[in-house]
Structures are given as C-alpha cells and as structure tokens.
Steps between C-alpha positions, in 0.01 A plus 500: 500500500864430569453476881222285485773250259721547751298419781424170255844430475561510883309197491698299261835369577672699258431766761649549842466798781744668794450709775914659499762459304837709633810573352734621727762720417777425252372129459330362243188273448348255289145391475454127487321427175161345634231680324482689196297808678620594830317765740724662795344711765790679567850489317760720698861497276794681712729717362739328233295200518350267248187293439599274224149304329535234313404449119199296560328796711277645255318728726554691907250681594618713891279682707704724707904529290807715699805471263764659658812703325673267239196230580454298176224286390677241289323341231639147361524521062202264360296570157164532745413821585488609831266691740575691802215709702583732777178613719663722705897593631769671492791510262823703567817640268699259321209183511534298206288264331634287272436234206782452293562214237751281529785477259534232269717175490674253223148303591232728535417875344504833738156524654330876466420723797191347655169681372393644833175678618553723893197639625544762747178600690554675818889558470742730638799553284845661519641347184446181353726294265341271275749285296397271229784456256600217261705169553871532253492366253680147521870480383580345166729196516867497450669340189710179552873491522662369182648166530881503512740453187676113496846470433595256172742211565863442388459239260049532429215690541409880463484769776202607527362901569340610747166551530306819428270604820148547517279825452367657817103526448313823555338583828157504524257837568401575824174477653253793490420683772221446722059609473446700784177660640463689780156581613458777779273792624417813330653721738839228496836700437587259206827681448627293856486184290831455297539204230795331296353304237774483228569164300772308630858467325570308240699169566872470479700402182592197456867447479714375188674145517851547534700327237674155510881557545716421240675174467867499642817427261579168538881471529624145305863383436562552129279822487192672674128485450333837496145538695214595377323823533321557815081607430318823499310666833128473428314842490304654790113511554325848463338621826119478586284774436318683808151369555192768450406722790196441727205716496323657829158646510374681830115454570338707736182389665 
C-alpha cells in the first residue's frame, strides 16, 4: 500500500525523482527544497561528508545508499515527521543520521527532535548513529539597567536616586527529544544502530538589571548638597528545565 502512494505521489508535483546524488569527501550538500517526497537512485556520501535536507522534505526514499565513515544524513528541525527508506546499501563506522531541534530564540520556542521513521530493508551495517535530540530551551531576557541618580541644585530642586534594575526572567524548558522508529529485518543486528534522544537544555537565565548609580555630591559655595542613593541590582532569572527524552521503538519485519 505505501508504494503504490508513493508511486501516486511521483505524479504530483509535490514529488520529484534523481538518478545520483554524490557527496564527495569532506564537503557538504544541500538538497534544493522542490518537492516534499524525493526518490534518489543512488546517494553516495564520502567520508566526513554531509547531505544536509531541508525542513520542507517530508519524505526520501534511495534505492541503492553507500555512506561512507563519518557520512551524515542531515535532517533540517520541522514539527512534520519525516521518512527515510533505504532499499539496499551499505553503511560504514561512525555514519550518522541526524534530526535535531533547533534551540529556541527571544521570538520563537526550541523546536523538538523531529519525529522520524528509517526503514532499513536490505542494509549492511557497521554502526549507525541516529540522533534526534531537543532544541534549548530559549534564554530568558535580561532585566533593565536602573536609571541613574540626578544631582539636586544649589539654590532648588531634590537629587534624585537611582533607579533600581530590572529582574532577569526565567529561561524556558527545552524541547523534548525526538520519535524515532526504525524498521529493519529479522535477522538485522539492531545493536549497530546507536541513538541520543535526550531533551534539550533548558534556556539561559535571564540577567538582573544593574542598578542606577547614585547621584554625585553637588559641591555649592556656602555648603554642599549630598546625592542621593544610587538603586538596587534586579534579581536573576532561574534556568530552564531540560525537555523530556525521546522514545525509540525497533520494528522488525
């Protein structure tokens, strides 16, 4: 049933098809985002090299895969899960696969490791990293600086203090860890697939205000006009909490 959807989706034009995609050695490359489904022939990744596919890839299907030692499959963060399905290939020591979140900002909240199904059929495996974790959390804003303390004059008018500074707010939890499942054969050695699916870290604390500085003593002829106080530091966020942890379940077929 899913081939034959797949062979329907070849005919849309959310779906697009190539005979070779290479990475050569220590480079890195990155799929243009033309179609959501995207079936390669063969994909050949050299040794410390990098196939980077962008977010709005939901699904790769490859025929024939050779990722070399330190090859990595490189999975843009989105909230769609992804598919990946391997005919046939060969996969050596140190081959990673990953789909991390991406930490959050001031504007926008960590994203969680991508939920991610890899189906293995007619694979040969010396170990296999599968990486999935969670975006930090994003970083809690820091207080504003107190205003500085105003001198009084001579003959009118009061110094004024400085300013106390503003609280730091609290980071915000990190994004859980990705949904991975990883289909394969009976006779697979699923102990060659290795995964890192913790939470991410929780976002920075804010930072406290600093406090306004006090006012300076005003030096006049018959006598001298003391400043006023300078203001108090704000107080520091709290840290983010770690996101959850993924899960992984292994299917054998």
């Amino acid at each position: 049933m899913r081939s034959a959807l797949f062979l329907l989706a070849l005919a849309s034009p959310l779906a697009s098809a190539q005979a070779l995609i290479h990475v050569a050695a220590n480079s890195m490359l990155q799929l243009a985002p033309s179609a959501q489904v995207l079936e390669i022939e063969r994909l050949h990744i050299g040794e410390h090299a990098t196939l980077m596919v962008p977010a709005s890839v939901t699904e790769v299907r490859v025929s024939e895969l050779l990722l070399e030692p330190e090859g990595r499959i490189a999975i843009a963060a989105s909230q769609q899960p992804f598919f990946l399905h391997v005919l046939q290939g060969e996969i050596a020591t140190g081959a990673q696969i990953t789909a991390r979140g991406a930490p959050g900002t001031e504007l926008k909240p960590a994203i969680a490791g991508r939920t991610l199904t890899v189906r293995l059929e007619r694979v040969v495996t010396q170990s296999l990293l599968i990486d999935a974790r969670g975006g930090t959390g994003s970083p809690g804003f820091n207080g504003l600086h107190g205003a500085n303390g105003k001198p009084g004059g001579c003959l009118w008018g009061q110094s004024l203090s400085g300013a106390d500074g503003g609280d730091g707010s609290d980071g915000q939890t990190g994004a859980a860890g990705g949904k991975v499942r990883i289909e394969v054969p009976q006779d697979f050695p699923a102990e060659h697939i290795l995964t890192r699916l913790e939470g991410g870290s929780g976002g920075r604390a804010g930072e406290a205000g600093q406090g306004g500085a006090k006012a300076m003593d005003e030096g006049c002829w018959i006598y001298s006009a003391q400043g006023a106080k300078g203001g108090q530091a704000g107080r520091s966020g709290q840290a983010g909490l770690p996101g959850p942890d993924g899960s992984m379940d292994l299917v054998r077929f």
